[in-house]
C-alpha positions as a Python dict, from the first residue, in 0.01 Angstrom:
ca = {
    (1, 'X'): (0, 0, 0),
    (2, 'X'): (-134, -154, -284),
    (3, 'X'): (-149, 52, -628),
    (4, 'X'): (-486, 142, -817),
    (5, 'X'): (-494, -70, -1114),
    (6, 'X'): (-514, 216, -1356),
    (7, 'X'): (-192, 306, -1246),
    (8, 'X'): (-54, -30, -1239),
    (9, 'X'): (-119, -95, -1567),
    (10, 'X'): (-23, 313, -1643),
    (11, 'X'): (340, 280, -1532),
    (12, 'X'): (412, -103, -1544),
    (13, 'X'): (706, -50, -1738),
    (14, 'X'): (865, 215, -1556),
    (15, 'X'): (1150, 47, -1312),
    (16, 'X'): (999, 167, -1001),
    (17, 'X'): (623, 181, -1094),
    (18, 'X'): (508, 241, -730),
    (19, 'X'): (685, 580, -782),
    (20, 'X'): (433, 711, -959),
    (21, 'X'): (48, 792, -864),
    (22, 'X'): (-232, 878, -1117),
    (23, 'X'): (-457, 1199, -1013),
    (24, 'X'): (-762, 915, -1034),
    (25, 'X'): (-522, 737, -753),
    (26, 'X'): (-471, 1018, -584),
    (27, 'X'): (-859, 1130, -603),
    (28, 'X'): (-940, 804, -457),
    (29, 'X'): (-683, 872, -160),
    (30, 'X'): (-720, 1190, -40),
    (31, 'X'): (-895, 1051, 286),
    (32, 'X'): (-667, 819, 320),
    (33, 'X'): (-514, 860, 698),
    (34, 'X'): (-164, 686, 619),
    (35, 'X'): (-161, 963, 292),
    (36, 'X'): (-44, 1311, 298),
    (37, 'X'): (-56, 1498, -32),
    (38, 'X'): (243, 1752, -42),
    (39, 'X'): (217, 2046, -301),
    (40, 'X'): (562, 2199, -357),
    (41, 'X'): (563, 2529, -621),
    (42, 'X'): (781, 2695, -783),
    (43, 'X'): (559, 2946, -737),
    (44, 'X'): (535, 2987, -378),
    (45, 'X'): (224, 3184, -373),
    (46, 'X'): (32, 2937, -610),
    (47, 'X'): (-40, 2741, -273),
    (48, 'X'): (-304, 3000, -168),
    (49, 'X'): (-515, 3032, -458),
    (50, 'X'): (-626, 2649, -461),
    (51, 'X'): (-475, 2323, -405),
    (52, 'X'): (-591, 1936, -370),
    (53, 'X'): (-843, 1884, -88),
    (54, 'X'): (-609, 1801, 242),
    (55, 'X'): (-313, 1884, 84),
    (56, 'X'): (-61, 2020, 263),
    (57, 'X'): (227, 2331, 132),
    (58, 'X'): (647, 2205, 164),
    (59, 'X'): (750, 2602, 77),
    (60, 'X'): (1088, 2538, -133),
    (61, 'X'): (1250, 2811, 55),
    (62, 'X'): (1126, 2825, 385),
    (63, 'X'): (1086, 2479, 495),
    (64, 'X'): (1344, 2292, 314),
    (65, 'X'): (1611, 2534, 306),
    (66, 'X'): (1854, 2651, 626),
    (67, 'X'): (1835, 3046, 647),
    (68, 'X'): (2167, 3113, 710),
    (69, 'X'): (2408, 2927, 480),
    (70, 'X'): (2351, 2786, 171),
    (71, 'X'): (2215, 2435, 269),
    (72, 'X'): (1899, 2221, 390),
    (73, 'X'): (1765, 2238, 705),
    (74, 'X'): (1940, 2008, 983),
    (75, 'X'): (1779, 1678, 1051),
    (76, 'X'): (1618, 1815, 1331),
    (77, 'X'): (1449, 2090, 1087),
    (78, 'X'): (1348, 1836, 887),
    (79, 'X'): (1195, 1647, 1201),
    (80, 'X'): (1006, 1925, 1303),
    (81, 'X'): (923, 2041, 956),
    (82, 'X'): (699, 1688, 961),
    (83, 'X'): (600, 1687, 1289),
    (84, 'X'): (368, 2017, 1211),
    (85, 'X'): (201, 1865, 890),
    (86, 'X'): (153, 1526, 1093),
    (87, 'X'): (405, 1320, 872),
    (88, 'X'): (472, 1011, 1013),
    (89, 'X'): (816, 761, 911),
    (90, 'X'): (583, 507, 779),
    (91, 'X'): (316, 722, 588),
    (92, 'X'): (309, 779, 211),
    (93, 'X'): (358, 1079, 110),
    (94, 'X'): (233, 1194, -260),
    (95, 'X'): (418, 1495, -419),
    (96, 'X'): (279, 1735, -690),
    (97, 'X'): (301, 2093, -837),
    (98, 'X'): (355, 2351, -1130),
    (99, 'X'): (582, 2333, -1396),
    (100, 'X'): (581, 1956, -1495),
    (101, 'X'): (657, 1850, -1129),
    (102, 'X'): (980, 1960, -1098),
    (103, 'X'): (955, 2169, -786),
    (104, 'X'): (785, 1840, -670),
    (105, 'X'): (1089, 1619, -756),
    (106, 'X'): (1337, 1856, -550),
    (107, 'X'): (1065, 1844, -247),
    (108, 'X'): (1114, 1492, -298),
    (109, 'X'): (1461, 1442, -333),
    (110, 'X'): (1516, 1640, -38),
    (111, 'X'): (1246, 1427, 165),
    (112, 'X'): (1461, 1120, 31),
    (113, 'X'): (1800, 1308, 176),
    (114, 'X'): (1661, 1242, 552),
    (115, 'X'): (1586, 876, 447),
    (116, 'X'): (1219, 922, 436),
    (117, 'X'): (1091, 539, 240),
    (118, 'X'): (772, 587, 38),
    (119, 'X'): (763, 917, -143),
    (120, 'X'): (563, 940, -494),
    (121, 'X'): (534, 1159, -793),
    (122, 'X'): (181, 1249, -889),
    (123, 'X'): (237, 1246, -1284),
    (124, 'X'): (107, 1557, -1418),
    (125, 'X'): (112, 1749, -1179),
    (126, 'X'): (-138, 2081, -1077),
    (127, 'X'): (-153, 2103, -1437),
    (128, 'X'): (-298, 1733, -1529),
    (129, 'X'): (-543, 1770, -1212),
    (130, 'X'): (-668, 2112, -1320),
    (131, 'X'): (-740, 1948, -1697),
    (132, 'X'): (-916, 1698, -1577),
    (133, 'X'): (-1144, 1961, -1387),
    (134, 'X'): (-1116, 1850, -1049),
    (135, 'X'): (-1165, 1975, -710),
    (136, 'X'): (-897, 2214, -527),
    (137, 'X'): (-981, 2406, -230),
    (138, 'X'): (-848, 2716, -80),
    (139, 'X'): (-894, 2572, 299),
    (140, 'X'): (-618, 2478, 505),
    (141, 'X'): (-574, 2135, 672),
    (142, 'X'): (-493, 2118, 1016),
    (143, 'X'): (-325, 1810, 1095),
    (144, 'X'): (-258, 1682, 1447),
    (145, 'X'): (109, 1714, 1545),
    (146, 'X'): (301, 1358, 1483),
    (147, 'X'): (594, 1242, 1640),
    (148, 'X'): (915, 1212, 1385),
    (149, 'X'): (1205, 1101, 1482),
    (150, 'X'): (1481, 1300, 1451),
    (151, 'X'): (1703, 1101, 1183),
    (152, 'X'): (2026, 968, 1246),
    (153, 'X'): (2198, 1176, 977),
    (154, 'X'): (2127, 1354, 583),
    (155, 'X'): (2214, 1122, 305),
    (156, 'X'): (2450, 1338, 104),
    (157, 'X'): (2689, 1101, 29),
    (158, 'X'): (2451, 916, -117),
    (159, 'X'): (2243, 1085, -383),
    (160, 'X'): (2345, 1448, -316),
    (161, 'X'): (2725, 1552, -504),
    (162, 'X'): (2919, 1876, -380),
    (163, 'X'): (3196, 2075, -607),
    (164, 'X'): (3474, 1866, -530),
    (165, 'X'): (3271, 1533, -620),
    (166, 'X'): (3119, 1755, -926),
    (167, 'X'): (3520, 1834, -1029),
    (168, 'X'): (3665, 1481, -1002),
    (169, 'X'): (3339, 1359, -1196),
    (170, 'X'): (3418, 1582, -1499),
    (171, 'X'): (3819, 1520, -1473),
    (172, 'X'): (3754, 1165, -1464),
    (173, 'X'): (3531, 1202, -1793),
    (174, 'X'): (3207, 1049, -1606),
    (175, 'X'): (2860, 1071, -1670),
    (176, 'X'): (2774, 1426, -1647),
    (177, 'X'): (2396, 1559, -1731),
    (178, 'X'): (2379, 1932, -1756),
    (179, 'X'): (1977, 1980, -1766),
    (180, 'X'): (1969, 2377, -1794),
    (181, 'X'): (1829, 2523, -2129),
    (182, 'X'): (2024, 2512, -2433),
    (183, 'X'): (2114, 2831, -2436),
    (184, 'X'): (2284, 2827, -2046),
    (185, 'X'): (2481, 2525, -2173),
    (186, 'X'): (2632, 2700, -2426),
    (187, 'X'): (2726, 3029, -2206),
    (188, 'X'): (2524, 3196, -2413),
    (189, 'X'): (2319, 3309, -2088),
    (190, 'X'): (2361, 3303, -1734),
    (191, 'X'): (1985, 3180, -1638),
    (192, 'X'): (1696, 3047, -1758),
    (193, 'X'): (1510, 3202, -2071),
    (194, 'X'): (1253, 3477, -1915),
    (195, 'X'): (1440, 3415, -1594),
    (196, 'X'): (1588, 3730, -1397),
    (197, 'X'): (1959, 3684, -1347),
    (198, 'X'): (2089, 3558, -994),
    (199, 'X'): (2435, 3702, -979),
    (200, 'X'): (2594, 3387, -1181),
    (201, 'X'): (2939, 3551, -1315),
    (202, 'X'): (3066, 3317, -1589),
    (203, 'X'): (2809, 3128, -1845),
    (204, 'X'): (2911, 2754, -1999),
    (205, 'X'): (2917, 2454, -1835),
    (206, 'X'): (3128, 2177, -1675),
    (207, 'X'): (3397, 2022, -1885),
    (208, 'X'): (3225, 1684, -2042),
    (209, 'X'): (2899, 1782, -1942),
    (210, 'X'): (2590, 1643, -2239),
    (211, 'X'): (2336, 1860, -2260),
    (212, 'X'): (1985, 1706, -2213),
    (213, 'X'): (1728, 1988, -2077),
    (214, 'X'): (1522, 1855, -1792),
    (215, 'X'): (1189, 1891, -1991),
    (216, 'X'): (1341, 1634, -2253),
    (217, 'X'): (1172, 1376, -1976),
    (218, 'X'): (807, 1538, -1982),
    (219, 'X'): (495, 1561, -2239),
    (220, 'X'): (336, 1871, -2262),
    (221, 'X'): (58, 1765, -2044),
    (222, 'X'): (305, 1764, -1756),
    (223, 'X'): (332, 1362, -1748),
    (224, 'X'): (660, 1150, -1781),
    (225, 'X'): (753, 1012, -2094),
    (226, 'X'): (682, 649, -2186),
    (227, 'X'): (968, 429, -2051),
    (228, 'X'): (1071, 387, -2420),
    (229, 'X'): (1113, 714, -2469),
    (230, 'X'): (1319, 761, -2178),
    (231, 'X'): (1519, 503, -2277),
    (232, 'X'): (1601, 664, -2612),
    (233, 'X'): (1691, 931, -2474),
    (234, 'X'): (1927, 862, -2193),
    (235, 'X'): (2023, 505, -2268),
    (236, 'X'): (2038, 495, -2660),
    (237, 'X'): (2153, 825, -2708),
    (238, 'X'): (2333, 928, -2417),
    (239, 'X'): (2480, 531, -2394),
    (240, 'X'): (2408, 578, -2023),
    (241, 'X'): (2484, 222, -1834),
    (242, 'X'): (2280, 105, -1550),
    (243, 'X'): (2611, 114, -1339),
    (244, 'X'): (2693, 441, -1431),
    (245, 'X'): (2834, 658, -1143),
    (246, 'X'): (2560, 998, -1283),
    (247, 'X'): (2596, 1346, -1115),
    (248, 'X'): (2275, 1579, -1257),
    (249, 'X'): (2298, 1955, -1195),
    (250, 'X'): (2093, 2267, -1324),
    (251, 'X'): (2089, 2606, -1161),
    (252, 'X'): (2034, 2556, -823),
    (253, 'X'): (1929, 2201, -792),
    (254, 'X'): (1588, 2186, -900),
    (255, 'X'): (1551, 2089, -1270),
    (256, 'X'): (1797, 1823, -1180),
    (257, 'X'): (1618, 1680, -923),
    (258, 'X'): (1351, 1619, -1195),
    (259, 'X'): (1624, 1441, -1390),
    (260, 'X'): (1732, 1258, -1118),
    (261, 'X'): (1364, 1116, -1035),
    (262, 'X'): (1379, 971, -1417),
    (263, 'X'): (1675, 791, -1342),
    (264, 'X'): (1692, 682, -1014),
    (265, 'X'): (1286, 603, -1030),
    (266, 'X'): (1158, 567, -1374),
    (267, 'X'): (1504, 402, -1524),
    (268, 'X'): (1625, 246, -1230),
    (269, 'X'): (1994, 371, -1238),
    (270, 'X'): (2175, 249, -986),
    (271, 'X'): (2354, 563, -892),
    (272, 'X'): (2257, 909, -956),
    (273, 'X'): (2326, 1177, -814),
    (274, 'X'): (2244, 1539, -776),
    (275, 'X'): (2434, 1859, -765),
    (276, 'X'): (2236, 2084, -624),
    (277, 'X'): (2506, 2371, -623),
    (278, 'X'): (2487, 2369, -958),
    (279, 'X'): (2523, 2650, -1173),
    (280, 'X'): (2521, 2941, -895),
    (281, 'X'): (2778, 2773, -761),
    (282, 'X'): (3032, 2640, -1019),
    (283, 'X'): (2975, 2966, -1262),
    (284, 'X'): (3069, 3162, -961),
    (285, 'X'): (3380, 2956, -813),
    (286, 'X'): (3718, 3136, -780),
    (287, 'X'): (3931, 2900, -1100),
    (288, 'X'): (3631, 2647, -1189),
    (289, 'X'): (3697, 2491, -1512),
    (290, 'X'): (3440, 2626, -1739),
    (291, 'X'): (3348, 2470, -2137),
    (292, 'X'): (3141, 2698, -2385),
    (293, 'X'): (3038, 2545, -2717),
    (294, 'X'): (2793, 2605, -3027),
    (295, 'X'): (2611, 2348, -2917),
}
């Protein structure tokens, strides 16, 4: 599919600028059969008071998470999970949301686990389509049931990094991004700022971790930063090399996933990778090696 030329021109620079939509490319889409607009919240309620015409809710919890244990849903989930919003292999799906799009980048990330191809970011999210004044709509689509085929297997090993991997990262002294506020990297707290606590028992973070918070990435309007800017912050001053071997983590996965969207998409790192036990996990694991500092 070819890209509007707004956003062409837009995100030229970026390393993968197909990764990114404008809301005037998405406004222009939204009838588009072979495009499905996915909203993914934070807020899981947000859904329900107004969203983009036809688009369809990916509930963080619920749909993308296995009820049980602590993991995603099995690749037959995910099958299914497609199969009711009539998601096809070969359709392009367009990703937005609250909170500068990070919710959006974990939906994504996890839609990129089962292999799915075109997945974009719509930069700016619910709040860069709301200041632009333009339509949402509290009806429901209703999609005919698609057939999605069950995929062969989840790519964890591939852009997804578990405790042990997270461990011989940081004893190994490897690129590891720590995107949590400043105040959780320094063990200071045990969540995020305004944030209820989720049972994390130890605050600080993994040995050799840098501290860049996720939002470092975004401009207040919800957008990504300029290519430039990304660059000065991750490549200048982090002296991040494209064939870095990068693990990301936050809290539970999700800031990180925003991270790992700049890097992989917007940056074109070869290899990232995210930890999505993160935090809740590592603060919480019987003899983790744990860093505090003043800063």
């Amino acid at each position: 599919m070819s890209v509007a030329p707004d956003t062409q021109t837009k995100f030229t620079a970026y390393a993968h600028p197909e990764s990114l939509v404008s809301t005037e490319w998405v406004a222009q889409h939204l009838d588009d059969p072979n495009v499905r607009v996915i909203e993914s919240n934070e807020d899981v309620l947000l859904y329900d008071t107004g969203h983009l015409p036809g688009a369809v809710h990916i509930d963080w919890r619920a749909d993308l998470n296995n009820d049980l244990i602590r993991d995603y849903v099995d690749p037959k989930g995910f099958a299914e999970l497609c199969e009711r919003h009539g998601i096809t292999p070969d359709m392009t799906l367009i990703f937005y949301g609250d909170k500068s799009n990070w919710w959006a980048c974990y939906a994504l990330w996890v839609f990129r686990l089962f292999g799915h191809q075109d997945v974009r970011v719509m930069d700016g999210g619910r709040q860069k389509w709301q200041a632009e004044e333009r339509a949402f709509t509290r009806e429901v689509p209703r999609y005919e049931h698609s057939a999605y085929p069950v995929p062969d297997h989840r790519r964890d090993d591939e852009i997804r990094a578990f405790y042990a991997d997270t461990l011989a990262h940081s004893i190994a002294k490897k690129p590891l991004i720590d995107v949590r506020s400043p105040g959780e990297f320094r063990g200071e707290i045990t969540h995020m700022p305004e944030y209820p606590q989720e049972g994390v028992l130890r605050g600080g973070h993994v040995p050799g971790a840098q501290s860049v918070p996720w939002k470092t990435a975004a401009n207040d309007d919800g957008t990504f930063k300029s290519r430039e800017e990304l660059e000065k912050i991750y490549t200048q001053d982090l002296g991040l090399g494209q064939d870095d071997d990068i693990v990301a983590y936050c809290r539970i996965g999700e800031r990180s996933s925003h991270t790992w969207f700049v890097l992989k998409y917007l940056l074109g790192y070869r290899k990232v990778r995210n930890y999505d036990g993160s935090w809740t996990e590592w603060g919480n694991m019987v003899r983790s090696p744990i860093e505090r500092s003043d800063s």
